[in-house]
C-alpha positions in Angstrom: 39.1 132.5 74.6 38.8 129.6 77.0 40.1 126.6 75.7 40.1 123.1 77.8 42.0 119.5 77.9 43.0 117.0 79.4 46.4 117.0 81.1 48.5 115.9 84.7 50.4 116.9 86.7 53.8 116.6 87.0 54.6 114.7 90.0 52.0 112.6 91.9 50.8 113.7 95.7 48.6 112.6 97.7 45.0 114.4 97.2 44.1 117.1 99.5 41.8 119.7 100.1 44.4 122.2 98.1 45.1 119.2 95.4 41.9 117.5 94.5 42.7 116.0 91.3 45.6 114.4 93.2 46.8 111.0 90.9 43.6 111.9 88.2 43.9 113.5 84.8 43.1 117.1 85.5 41.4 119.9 83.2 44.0 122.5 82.2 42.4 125.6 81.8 44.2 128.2 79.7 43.7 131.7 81.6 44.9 133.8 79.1 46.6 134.3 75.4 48.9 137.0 74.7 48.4 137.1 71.0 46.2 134.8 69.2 44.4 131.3 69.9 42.9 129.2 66.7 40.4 125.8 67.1 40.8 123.9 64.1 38.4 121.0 63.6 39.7 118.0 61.9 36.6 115.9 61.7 33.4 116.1 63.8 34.1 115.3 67.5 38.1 115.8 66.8 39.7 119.5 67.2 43.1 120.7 67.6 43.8 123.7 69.6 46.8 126.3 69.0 47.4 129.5 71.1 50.6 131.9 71.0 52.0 135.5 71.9 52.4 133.7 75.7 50.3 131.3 77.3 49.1 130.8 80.9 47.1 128.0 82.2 46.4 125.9 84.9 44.9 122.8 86.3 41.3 123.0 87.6 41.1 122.4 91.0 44.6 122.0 92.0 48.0 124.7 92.6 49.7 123.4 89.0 50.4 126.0 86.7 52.0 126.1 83.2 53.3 128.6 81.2 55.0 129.0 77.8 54.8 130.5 74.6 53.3 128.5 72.5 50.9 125.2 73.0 48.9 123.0 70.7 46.5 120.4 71.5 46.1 117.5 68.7 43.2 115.8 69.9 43.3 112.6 67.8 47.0 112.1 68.8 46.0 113.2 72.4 48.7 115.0 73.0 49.4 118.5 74.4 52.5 120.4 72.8 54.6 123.1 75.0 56.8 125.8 73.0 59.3 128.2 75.0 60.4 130.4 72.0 61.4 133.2 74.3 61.1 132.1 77.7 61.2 128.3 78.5 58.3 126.2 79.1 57.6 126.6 83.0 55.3 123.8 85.1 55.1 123.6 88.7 52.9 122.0 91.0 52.7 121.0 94.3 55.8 119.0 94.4 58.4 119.5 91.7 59.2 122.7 89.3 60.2 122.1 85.5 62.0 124.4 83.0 62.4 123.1 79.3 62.6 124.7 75.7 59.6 122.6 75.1 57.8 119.7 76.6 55.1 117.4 75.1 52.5 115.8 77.3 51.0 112.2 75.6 47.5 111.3 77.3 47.8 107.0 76.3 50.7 106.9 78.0 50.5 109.3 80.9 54.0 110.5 79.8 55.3 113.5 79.4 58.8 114.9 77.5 60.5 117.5 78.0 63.5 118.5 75.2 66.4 120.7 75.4 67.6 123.2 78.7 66.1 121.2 81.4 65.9 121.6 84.6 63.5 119.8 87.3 63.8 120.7 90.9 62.2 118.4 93.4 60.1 120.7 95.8 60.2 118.6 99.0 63.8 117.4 98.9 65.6 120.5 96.5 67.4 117.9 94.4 67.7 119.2 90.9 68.3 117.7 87.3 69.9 119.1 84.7 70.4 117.8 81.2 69.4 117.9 77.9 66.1 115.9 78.1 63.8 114.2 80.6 60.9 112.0 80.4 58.9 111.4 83.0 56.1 108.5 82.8 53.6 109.9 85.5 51.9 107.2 88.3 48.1 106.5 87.7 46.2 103.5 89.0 45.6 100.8 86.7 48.8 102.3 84.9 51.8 102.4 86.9 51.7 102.2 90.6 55.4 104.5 90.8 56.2 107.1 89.4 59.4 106.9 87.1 61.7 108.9 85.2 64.6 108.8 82.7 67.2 111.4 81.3 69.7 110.9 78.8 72.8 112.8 77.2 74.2 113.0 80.5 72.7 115.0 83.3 73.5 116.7 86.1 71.8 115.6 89.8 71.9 118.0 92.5 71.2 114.9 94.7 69.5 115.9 98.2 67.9 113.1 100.5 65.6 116.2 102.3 65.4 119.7 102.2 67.8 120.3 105.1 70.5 118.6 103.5 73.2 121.0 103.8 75.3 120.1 100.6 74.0 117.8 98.2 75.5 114.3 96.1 76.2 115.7 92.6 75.9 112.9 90.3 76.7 112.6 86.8 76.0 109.7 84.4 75.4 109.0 80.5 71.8 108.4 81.7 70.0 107.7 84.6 66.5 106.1 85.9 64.7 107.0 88.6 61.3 105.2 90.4 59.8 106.8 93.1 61.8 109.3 95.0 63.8 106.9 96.6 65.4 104.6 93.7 68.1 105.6 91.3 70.3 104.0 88.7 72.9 105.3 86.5 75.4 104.5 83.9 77.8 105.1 82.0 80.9 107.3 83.4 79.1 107.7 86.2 81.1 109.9 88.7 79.5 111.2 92.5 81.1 114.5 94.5 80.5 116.2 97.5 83.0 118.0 99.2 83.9 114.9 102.0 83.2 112.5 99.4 83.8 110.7 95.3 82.9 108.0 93.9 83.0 106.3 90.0 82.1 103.7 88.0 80.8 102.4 84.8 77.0 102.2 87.0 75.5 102.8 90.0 72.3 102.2 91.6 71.2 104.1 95.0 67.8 102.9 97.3 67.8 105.9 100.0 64.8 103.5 101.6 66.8 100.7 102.3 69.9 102.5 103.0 72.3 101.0 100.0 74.0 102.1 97.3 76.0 100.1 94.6 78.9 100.5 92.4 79.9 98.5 89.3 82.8 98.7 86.3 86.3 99.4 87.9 84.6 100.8 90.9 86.9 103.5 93.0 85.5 105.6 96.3 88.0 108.7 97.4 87.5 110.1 100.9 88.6 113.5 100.6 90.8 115.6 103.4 94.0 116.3 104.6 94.0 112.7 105.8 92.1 111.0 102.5 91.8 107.7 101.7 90.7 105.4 98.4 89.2 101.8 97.9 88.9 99.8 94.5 87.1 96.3 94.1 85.1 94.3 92.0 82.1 95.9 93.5 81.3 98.5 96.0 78.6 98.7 97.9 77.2 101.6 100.2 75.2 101.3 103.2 73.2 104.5 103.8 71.3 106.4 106.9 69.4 109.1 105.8 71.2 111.4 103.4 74.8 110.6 104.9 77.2 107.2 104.0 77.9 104.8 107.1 79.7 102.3 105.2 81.6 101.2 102.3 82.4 97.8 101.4 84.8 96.3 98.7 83.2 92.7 97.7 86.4 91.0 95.6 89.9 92.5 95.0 89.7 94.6 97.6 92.2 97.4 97.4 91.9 100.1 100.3 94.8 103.1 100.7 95.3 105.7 103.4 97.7 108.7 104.7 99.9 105.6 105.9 98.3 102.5 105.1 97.9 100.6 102.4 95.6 97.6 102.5 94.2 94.6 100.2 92.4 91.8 100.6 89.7 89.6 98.8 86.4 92.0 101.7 87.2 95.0 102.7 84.7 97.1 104.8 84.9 100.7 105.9 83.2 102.1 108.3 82.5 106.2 108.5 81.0 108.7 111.2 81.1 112.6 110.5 82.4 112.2 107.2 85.7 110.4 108.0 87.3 107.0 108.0 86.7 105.7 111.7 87.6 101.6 110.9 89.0 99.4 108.2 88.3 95.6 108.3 89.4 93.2 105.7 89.7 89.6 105.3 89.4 86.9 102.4 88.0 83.2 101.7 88.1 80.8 104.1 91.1 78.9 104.7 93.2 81.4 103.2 95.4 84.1 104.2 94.5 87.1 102.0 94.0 90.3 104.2 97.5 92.4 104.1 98.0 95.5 105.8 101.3 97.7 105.1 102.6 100.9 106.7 105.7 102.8 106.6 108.0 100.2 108.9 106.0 97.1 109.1 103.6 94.8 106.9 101.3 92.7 108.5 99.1 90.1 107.4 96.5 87.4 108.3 93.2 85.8 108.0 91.3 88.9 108.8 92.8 92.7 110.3 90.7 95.4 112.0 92.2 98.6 111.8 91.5 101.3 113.9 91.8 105.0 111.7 89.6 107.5 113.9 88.9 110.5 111.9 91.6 108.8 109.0 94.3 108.8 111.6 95.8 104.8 111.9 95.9 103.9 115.4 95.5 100.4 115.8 95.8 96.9 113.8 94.6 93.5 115.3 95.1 90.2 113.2 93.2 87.4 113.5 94.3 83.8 112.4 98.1 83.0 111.1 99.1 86.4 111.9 102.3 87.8 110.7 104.4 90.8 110.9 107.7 92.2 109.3 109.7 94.9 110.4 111.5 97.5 108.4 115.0 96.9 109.6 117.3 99.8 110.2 119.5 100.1 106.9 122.2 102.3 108.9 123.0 99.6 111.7 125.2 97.8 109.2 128.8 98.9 110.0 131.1 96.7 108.3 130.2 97.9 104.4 132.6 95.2 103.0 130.5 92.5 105.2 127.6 90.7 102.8 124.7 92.2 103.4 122.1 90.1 105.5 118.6 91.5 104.4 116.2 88.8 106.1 113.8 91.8 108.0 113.0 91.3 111.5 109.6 89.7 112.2 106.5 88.5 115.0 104.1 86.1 114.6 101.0 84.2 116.4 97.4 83.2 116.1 96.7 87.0 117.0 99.0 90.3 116.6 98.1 93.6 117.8 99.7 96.8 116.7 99.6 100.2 117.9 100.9 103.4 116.2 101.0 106.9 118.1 101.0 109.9 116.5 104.5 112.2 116.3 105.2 115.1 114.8 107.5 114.5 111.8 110.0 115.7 111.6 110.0 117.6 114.6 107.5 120.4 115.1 105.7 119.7 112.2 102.4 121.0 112.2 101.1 117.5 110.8 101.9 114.7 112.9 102.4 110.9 111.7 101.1 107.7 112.6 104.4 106.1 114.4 104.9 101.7 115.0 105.2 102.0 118.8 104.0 98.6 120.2 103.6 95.1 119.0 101.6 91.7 121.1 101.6 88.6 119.9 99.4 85.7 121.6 98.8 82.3 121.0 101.9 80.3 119.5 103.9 83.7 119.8 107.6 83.5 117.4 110.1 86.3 116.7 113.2 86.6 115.0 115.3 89.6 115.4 118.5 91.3 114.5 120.3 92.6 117.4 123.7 95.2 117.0 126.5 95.9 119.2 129.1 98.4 119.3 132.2 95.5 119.2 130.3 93.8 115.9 130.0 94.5 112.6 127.5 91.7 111.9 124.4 91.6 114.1 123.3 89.0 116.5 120.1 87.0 115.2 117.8 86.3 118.5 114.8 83.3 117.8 112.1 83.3 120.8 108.8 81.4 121.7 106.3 82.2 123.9 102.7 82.2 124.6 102.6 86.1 124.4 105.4 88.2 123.2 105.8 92.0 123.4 108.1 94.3 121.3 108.5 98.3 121.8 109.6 100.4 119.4 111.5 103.4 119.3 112.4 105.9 116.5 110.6 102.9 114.3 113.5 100.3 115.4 113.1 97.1 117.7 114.1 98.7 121.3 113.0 95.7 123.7 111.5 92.3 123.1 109.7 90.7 126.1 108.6 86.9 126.4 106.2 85.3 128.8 104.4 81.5 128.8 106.8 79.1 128.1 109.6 80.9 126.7 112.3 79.2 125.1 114.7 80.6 121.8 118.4 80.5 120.5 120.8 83.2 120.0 123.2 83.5 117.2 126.3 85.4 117.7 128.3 86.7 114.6 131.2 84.7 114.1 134.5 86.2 115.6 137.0 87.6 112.9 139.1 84.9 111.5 142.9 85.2 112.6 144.4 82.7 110.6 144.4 84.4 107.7 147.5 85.7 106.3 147.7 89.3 106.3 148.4 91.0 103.5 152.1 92.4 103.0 152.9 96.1 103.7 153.3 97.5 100.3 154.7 100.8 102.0 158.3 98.9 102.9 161.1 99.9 101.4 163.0 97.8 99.3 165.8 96.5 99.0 168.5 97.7 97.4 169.9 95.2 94.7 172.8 97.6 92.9 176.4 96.2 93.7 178.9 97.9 95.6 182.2 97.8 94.4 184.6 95.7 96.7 187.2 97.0 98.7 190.6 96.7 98.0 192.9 94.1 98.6 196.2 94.9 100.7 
């Protein structure tokens, strides 16, 4: 039996000469029943359609076919049913591929639903959904001028931004929406992997065309690696190019954490090439200093810091405005235990600091190097204090400089030389000598004296 009506396809393409009903209704002709096909006629004009024992059918005039087990038409309700009691309900077409146990297609609304198992693979880019439901409300002029889609029950996206995307975003949400095949939003839980790469929140939105992506609710983006790194804020955004992320910003609260960095402040952007970290910059409102950077010997802080991490590995730091920096002082240098203890750290300041780390194997021949404090410049209005020890002192010498530019070297992470150009001036503090007019304390190892009597002598 031949059996016609109306239908679409699934995903709209442009109209060719292998696709002529191209963003129309098209005819689905059923090719061939397996078992049995009934017409029922509800009233004149109106009759419903049922065919079983395997179904194959296609629409006229373009590459879309459909297949499944079961199908009824209800023409008053103008809707086409799709059963997979077996098998599951197959539809491709030109540009996307859809597995369900069964799928309904309404004509009013140019919608169709598809219900439990599904999977939709998108031919041209090989992103895939899985969940338990999809429904997909098809474009059609004087309609809908995009197409768009929506899943629930949380699904699976095999995310892919072409088809020679080597490994693809997978994103999982409580339900997502998608318009065109360039706009997505999600939420609820939503959580993003890829083997470089993770990302969650409580939503999400992604815009491939214009290259951004955004994260909302408790926001958190991992970089993954033997040199990883993590950033929290208010919101995250993501700047895009092509199917690969360029950029990661932290807009309030800013929270960003490496192999041997940890910074915060109110903006913090990242910057990535070839899936790693390359820069850090952060700063915070105006005409306050919010941006903090902190490593394993020194903490640095300011207006705004760049860092400089290529491929996650901290290399540089330059502060910009009120720039200051303390120094981890060494906690062995103190001799005297009995001495009070001075713990006021060694530190640089200026309108600018720059800091540079080189990398050393620690500890020694280790196959992983570290980021080491090797260098510190500070220009414009250039202070220092430092803490200076001897082999004659127990206490150490406190040394105050100014300058225009001041330079400190580092070695083993401990102040080694500090050098002072453009209108030096400072004060040193020597530890006070020892006092000597103390009384010293009596030697308790003495003998003493002996009090028992001796008898006299005799008298003659």
């Amino acid at each position: 039996m031949m059996a016609t009506v109306l239908l679409v396809a699934f995903v709209q393409q442009p109209a060719s000469s292998a696709d002529t009903a191209g963003g129309r209704p098209c005819t689905i002709v059923i090719d061939s029943v397996g078992r049995q096909a009934q017409q029922v006629e509800v009233r004149v004009g109106e009759t419903n359609v049922f065919a079983g024992g395997g179904v194959l059918a296609h629409c006229q005039g373009t590459g879309s076919t459909l297949a499944a087990d079961s199908v009824a038409w209800f023409a008053g309700l103008k809707r086409f049913d799709m059963i997979g009691q077996k098998n599951p309900v197959h539809i491709r077409d030109t540009a996307m591929t859809l597995d369900a146990t069964t799928a309904a297609y309404f004509m009013r609304q140019e919608r169709l639903d598809a219900h439990k198992n599904v999977v939709a693979v998108n031919r041209n880019s090989g992103s895939v959904l899985r969940g338990p439901n999809l429904t997909y409300y098809r474009a059609l002029k004087g309609v809908r001028d995009t197409l768009e889609m929506y899943a629930t029950g949380r699904p699976t996206i095999d995310y892919r931004g072409s088809a020679d995307s080597a490994e693809p975003y997978v994103i999982v949400a409580d339900r997502v929406r998608f318009k065109g095949n360039d706009r997505m939003w999600g939420g609820g839980a939503v959580t993003i992997d890829r083997s470089d790469f993770a990302a969650r929140g409580d939503s999400m939105q992604l815009d491939q065309l214009a290259g951004f992506g955004l994260l909302l609710g408790k926001p958190r983006v991992e970089g993954k690696g033997t040199e990883s790194y993590t950033l929290t804020g208010t919101r995250i955004e993501l700047g895009l190019k092509g199917h690969d992320i360029q950029l990661v910003k932290a807009l309030g609260n800013g929270v960003a954490t490496g192999s041997d960095w940890h910074l915060t402040a109110d903006t913090i952007h990242l910057r990535l090439d070839r899936k790693k970290l390359q820069q850090a910059f952060a700063w915070g409102p105006k005409d306050s200093v919010h941006a903090r950077a902190v490593s394993s010997v020194t903490t640095i802080r300011a207006d705004s810091l760049a860092l400089d991490v290529p491929d996650q590995v901290l290399t540089e730091v330059r502060a910009f405005g009120h720039a200051f920096s303390t120094l981890k002082r060494d906690s062995t240098a103190q001799r005297d235990s009995t001495a009070k203890r001075d713990t006021t750290p060694d530190w640089i300041a200026g309108d600018s600091l720059t800091a540079h780390w080189a990398q050393e194997a620690d500890p020694p021949h280790s196959a992983q190097p570290k980021s080491r404090l090797r260098h510190l410049v500070s220009r414009g209005s250039a202070r220092v204090l430092t803490h200076q020890y001897n082999q004659r002192d127990s206490l150490p010498s406190v040394n105050y400089s100014r300058g225009a530019k001041i330079d400190i070297t580092l070695a083993a992470g401990k102040v080694d030389r500090v050098f002072v150009t453009g209108r030096a001036d400072g004060v040193q503090l020597e530890p006070a000598p020892p006092d000597t007019t103390k009384k010293q304390p009596s030697d308790t190892t003495k003998k003493a004296p002996d009090k028992t009597k001796k008898p006299k002598a005799p008298v003659r």
